[in-house]
C-alpha angles and dihedrals in degrees: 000000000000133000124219108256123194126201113238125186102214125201106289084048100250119133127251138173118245103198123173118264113260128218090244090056094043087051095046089051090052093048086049098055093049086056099047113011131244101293104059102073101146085057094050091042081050099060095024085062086043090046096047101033091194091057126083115180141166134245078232096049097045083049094057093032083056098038090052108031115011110035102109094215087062099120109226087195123132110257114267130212 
């Protein structure tokens, strides 16, 4: 199954694909930080590529992907005052 893609014009102006994060990729980032730890991102963009074929992400975009979803001291709670 395919995901949407979109096409972005970044900051050079060359075109790339934004495509929603799959469960395969989030599990294979979590298996990879396990691995390696949270500061070696090119590494862990590196096999996670190897390891989906049809993926190609970034060391900046697992890191953000990790800091903001899959980081398991993220707190889910409502905001307090």
């Amino acid at each position: 199954m395919s995901q949407p893609t979109s096409v972005v014009l970044n900051a050079r102006e060359t075109v790339s694909q934004r495509r929603a994060w799959s469960r395969k990729e989030d599990d294979t980032i979590i298996k990879l930080v396990e691995k390696h730890g949270t500061k070696r991102w090119a590494i862990i963009s590196q096999e996670l590529n190897t390891e989906i074929p049809e993926v190609s992400r970034s060391g900046k975009q697992c890191r953000t992907r990790w800091l903001n979803h899959l980081d398991p001291d993220i707190k889910r709670e409502p905001w307090s005052d």
